[in-house]
C-alpha positions as CSV (number, residue, x, y, z in Angstrom):
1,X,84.3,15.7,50.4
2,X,80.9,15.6,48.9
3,X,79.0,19.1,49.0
4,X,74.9,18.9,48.9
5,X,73.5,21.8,46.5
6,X,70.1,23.4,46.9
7,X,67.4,20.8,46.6
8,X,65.9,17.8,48.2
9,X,68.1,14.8,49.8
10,X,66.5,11.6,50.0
11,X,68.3,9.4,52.7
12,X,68.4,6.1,55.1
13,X,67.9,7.0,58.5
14,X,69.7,4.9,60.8
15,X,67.5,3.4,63.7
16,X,69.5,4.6,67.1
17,X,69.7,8.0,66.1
18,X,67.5,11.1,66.3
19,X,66.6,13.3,62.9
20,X,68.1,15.7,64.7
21,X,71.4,14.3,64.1
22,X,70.9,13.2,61.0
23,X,70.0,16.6,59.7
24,X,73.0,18.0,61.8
25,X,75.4,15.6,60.1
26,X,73.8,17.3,56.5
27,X,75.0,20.2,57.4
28,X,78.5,19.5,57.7
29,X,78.1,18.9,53.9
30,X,76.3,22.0,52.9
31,X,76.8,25.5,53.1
32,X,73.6,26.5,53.0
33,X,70.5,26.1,55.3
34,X,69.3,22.5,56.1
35,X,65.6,21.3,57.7
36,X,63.6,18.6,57.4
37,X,60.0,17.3,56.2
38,X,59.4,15.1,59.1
39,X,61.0,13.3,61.7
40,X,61.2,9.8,62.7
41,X,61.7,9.1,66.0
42,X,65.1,7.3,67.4
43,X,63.9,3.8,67.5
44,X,62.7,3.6,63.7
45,X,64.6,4.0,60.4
46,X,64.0,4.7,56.8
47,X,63.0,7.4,54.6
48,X,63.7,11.2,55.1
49,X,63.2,13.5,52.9
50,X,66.2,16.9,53.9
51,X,65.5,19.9,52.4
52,X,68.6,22.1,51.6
53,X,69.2,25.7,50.5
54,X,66.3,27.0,48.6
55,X,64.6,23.5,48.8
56,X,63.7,24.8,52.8
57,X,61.1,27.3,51.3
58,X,58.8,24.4,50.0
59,X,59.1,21.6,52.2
60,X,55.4,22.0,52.6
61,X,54.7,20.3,49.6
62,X,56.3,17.2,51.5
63,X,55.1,17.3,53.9
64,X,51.7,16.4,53.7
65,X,52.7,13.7,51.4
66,X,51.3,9.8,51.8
67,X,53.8,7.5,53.9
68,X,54.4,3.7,54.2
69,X,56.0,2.1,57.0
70,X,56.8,-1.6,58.0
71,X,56.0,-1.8,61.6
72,X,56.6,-4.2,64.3
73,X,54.2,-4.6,67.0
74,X,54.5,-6.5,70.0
75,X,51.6,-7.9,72.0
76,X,51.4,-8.7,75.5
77,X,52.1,-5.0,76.7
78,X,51.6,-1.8,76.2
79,X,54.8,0.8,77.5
80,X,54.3,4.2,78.3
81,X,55.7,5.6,75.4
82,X,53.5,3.0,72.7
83,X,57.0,2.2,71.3
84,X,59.8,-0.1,72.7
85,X,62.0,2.7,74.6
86,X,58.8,3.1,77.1
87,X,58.5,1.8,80.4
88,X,55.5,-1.3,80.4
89,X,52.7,0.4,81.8
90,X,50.3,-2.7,81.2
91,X,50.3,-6.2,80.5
92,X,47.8,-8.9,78.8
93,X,47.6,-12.6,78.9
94,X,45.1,-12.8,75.8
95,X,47.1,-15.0,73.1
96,X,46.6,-13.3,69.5
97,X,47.0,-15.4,66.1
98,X,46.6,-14.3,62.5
99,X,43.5,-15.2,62.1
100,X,42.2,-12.6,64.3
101,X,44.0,-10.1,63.6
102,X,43.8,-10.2,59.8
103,X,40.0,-9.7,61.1
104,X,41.2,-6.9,63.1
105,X,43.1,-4.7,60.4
106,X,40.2,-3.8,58.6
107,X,38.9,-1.5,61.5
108,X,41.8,0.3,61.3
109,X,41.8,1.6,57.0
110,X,40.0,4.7,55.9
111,X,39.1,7.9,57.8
112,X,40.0,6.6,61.9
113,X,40.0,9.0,64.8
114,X,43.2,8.5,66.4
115,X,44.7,9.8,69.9
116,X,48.6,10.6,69.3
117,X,51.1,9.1,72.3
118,X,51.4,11.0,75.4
119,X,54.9,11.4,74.5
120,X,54.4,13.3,71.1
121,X,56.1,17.0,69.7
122,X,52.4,18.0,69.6
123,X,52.1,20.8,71.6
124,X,49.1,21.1,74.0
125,X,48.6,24.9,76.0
126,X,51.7,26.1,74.5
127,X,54.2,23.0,75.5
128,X,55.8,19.9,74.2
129,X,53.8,16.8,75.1
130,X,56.2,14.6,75.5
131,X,57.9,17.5,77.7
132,X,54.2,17.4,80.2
133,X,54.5,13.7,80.2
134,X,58.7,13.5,81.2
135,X,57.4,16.4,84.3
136,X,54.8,13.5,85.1
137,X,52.3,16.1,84.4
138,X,48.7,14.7,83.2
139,X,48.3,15.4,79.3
140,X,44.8,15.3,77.9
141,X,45.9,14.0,73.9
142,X,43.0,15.6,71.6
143,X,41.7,12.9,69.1
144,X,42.3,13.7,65.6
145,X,41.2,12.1,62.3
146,X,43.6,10.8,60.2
147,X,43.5,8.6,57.0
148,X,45.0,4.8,56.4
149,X,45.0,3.6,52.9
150,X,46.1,0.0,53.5
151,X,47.3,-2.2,56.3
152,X,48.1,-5.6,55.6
153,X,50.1,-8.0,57.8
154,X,53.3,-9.3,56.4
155,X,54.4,-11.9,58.6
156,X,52.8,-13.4,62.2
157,X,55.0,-15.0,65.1
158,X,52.7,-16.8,67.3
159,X,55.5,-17.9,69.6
160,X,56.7,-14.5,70.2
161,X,53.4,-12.6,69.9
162,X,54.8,-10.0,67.1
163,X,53.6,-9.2,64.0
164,X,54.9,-7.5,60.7
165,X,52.2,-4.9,59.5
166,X,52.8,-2.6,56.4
167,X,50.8,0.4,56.4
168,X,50.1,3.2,54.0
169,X,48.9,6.2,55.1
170,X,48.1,10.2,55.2
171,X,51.0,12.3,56.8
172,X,50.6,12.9,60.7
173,X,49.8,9.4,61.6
174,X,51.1,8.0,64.1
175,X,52.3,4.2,64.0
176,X,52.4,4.0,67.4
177,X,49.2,4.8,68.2
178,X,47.8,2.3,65.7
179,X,49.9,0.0,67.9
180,X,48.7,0.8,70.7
181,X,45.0,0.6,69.4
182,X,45.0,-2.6,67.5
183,X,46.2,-4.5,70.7
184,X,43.3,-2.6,72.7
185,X,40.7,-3.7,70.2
186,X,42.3,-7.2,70.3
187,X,41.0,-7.1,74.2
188,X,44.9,-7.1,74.5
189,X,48.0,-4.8,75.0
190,X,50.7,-3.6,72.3
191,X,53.7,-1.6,71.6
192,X,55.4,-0.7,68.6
193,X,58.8,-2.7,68.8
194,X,60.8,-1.3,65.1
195,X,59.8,0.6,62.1
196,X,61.3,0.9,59.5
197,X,59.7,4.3,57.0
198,X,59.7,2.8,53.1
199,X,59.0,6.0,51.1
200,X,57.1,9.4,51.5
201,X,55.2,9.9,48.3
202,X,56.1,11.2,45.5
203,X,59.5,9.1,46.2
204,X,58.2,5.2,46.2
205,X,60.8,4.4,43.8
206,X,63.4,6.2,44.8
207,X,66.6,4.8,45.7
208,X,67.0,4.8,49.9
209,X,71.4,5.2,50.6
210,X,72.9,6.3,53.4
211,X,74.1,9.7,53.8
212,X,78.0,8.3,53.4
213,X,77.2,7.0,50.1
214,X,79.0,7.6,47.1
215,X,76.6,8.4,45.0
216,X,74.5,10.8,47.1
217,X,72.5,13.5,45.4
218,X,70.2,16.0,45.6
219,X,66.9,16.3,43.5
220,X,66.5,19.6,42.5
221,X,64.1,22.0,42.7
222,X,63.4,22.3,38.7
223,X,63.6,18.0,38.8
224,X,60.9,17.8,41.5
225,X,58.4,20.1,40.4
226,X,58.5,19.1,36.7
227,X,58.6,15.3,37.6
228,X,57.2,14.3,41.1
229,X,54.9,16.9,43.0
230,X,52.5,16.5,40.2
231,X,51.7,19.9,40.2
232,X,51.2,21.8,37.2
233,X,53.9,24.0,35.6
234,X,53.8,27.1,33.6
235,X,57.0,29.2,31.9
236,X,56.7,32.8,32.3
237,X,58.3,35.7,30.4
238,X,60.6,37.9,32.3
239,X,57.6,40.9,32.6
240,X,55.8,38.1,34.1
241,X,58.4,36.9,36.6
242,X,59.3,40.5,37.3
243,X,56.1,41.2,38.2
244,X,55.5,38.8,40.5
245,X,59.2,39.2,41.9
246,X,57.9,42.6,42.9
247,X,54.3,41.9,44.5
248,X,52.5,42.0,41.6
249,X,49.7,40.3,40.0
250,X,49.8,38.7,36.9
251,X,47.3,37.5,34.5
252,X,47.2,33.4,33.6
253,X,44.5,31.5,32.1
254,X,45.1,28.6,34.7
255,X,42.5,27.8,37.8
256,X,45.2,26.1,40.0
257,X,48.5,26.5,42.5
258,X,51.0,26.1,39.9
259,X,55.1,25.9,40.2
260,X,56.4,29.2,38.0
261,X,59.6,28.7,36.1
262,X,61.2,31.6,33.9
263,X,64.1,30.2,31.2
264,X,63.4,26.7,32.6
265,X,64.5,27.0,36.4
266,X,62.1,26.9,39.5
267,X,61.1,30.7,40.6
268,X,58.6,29.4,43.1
269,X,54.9,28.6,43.3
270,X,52.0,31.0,42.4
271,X,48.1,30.8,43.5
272,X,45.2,32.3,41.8
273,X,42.8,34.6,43.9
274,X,40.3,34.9,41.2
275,X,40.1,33.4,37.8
276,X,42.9,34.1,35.2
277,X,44.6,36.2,38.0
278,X,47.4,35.1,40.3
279,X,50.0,36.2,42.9
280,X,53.0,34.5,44.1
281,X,52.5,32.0,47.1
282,X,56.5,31.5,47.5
283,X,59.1,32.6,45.5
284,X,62.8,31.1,45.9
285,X,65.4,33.9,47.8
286,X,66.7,36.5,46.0
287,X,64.4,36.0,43.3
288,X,65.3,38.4,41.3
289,X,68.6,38.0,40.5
290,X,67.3,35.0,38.9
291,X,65.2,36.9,36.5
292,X,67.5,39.8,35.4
């Protein structure tokens, strides 16, 4: 059986299954600690991006990585949920076609205020959202501004009312809110009905398998850092890296957060606090056996 070493895992998520269980069915192929760098809910599939072993210290810098999704969106409704697993909460008669709403999309690219579903993992005074919502408790969803690069429609059935949308955009944007919103501003309803993630950045071109693929692998930590985050690198000498290991600060004629490797492996990311002078930010576990 396939074990999954310390790094990043870049897999398909099925739809009809929650990241939860994808991440739990990692783990039965790892020793080591497994999390994620963002979910997708049940209904949609694609892209996740698993962080294992060590790999779980930075997930950060994944995090807030750019997305792109293919999403589906239904007009004529709108469900309580904004996706297709909702209850209809409202209907429209108003009859969409491209034309309008390839005049539409344009509202919704650059900087966009946008309120997330009711029935988000945002928390509001302390509690789920989507936990308020199930209690059929009123939630008050705070606006927030979020960034879309590019949406472009792919396909438009006039018959059916659905159309294909691909959209790129900053991490922490919701899909189903711009669903949700583009059917509004249509004077209509809408609902996300599939979506399908295509890549987080910096992975556009990576391969997407299933987690019962035979050639599975992890990217590792030394691999990312020196080839995707696009983050600078330095190579330190061991009274460097042991100073750091112990709390130090070390002198660097760099002016950035940089990724610290010592003998060509990943130690962990440093920051400066004031020019040519830097502490570590992270280090990987048990750093120093690493070094000595």
């Amino acid at each position: 059986m396939i074990s999954l070493d310390h790094g990043f895992l870049i897999v398909n998520k099925p739809k009809g299954i929650s990241s939860r269980k994808l991440v739990d069915q990692v783990r039965r192929l790892t020793p080591h600690k497994v999390g994620h760098t963002g979910t997708l809910d049940p209904l949609a599939s694609g892209m996740m991006v698993i962080a294992i072993g060590n790999a779980t210290r930075f997930s950060q810098w994944i995090v807030s990585k750019d997305k792109c999704y293919d999403a589906h969106i239904q007009f004529g409704a709108q469900t309580s949920t904004d996706d297709a697993e909702g209850e209809t909460i409202h209907t429209s008669q108003t009859i969409i076609n491209l034309e309008q709403l390839n005049a539409a999309l344009p509202s919704f690219t650059g900087k966009i205020s946008q309120v997330p579903p009711q029935y988000s993992a945002i928390h509001i005074n302390g509690k789920r959202a989507y936990k308020l919502a199930r209690a059929n408790q009123e939630v008050l969803m705070p606006s927030r501004d979020i960034t879309v690069y590019k949406i472009e429609c792919l396909s438009f059935d006039v018959k059916q009312q659905q159309a294909l949308v691909r959209i790129h955009c900053q991490s922490g944007t919701y899909i189903r809110s711009i669903a949700r919103d583009i059917g509004l501003h249509m004077n209509s309803r809408a609902y996300l009905s599939d979506l399908k993630r295509l890549w987080v950045s910096p992975f556009e071109d990576m391969p997407l398998l299933d987690l019962d693929h035979e050639h599975l692998s992890v990217l590792d930590l030394e691999t990312y850092f020196t080839q995707h985050s696009g983050m600078p690198i330095v190579d330190l000498n061991q009274d460097q890296a042991l100073s750091l290991a112990h709390g130090k600060r070390i002198t660097l004629s760099l002016t950035q957060v940089t990724a610290a490797f010592y003998q060509k492996s990943f130690i962990g990311i440093i920051e400066p606090i004031k020019e040519g002078e830097f502490k570590s930010l992270k280090l990987i576990p048990n750093v120093l056996s690493a070094i000595v």
